[in-house]
C-alpha positions as CSV (number, residue, x, y, z in Angstrom):
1,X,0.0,0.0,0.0
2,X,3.0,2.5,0.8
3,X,4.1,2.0,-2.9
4,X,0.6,2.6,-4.1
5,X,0.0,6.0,-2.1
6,X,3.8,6.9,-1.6
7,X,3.8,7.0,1.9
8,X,5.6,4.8,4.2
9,X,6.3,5.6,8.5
10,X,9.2,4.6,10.1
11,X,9.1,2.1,13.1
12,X,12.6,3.1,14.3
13,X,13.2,2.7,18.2
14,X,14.0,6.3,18.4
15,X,10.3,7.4,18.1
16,X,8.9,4.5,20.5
17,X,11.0,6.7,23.4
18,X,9.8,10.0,24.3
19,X,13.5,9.9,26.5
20,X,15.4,9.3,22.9
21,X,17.5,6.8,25.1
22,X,18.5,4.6,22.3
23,X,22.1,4.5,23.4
24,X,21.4,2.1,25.9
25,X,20.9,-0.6,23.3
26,X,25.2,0.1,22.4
27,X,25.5,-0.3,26.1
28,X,23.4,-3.9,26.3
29,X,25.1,-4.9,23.1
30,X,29.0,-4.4,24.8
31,X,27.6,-6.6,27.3
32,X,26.9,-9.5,25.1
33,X,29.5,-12.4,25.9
34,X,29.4,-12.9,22.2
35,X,30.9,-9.5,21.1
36,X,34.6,-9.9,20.6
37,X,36.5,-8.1,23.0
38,X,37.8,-5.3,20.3
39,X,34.3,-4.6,20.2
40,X,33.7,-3.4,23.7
41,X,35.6,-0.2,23.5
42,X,34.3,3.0,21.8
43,X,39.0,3.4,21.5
44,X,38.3,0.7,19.0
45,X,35.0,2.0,16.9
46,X,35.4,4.2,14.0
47,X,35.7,8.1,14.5
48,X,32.2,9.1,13.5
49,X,30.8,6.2,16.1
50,X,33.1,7.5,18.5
51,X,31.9,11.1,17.7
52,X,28.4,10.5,18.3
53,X,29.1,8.7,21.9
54,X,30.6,11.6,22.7
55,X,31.0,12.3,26.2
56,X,27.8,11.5,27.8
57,X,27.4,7.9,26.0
58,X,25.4,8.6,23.1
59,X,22.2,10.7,25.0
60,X,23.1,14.1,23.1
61,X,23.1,12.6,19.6
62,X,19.9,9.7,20.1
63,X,18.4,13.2,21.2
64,X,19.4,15.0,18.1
65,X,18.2,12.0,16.1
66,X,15.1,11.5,17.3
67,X,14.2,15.4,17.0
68,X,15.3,15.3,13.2
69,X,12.9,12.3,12.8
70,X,10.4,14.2,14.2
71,X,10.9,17.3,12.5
72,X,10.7,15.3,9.2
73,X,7.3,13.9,10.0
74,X,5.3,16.8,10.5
């Protein structure tokens, strides 16, 4: 139907959180015994990953992201 009318809504995790706290998946996922251990540090990620962790883990730019999606839906 989204092809038909040209429409189509995104069911990113970023919109089902009013607290934009999608950086706590990274978190859960560094946790996972599976995750090679050159995984588990943001030293190891590449810079634009790294840049988005940031200091505070990730909060300022999940915020940023969910505004823009937002933003783009009204």
């Amino acid at each position: 139907m989204g092809q038909i009318l040209g429409l189509g809504v995104t069911h990113s995790p970023p919109l089902l959180s009013a607290s934009g706290d999608t950086a706590s998946r990274i978190k859960r996922m560094m946790q996972d015994p599976l995750l090679p251990e050159c995984y588990r540090s943001p030293a190891t990620w590449p810079e634009p990953m790294r840049q988005q962790w940031g200091n505070d883990e990730g909060q300022t730019h999940a915020r940023q992201h969910r505004d823009e999606l937002v933003e783009c839906m009204q």
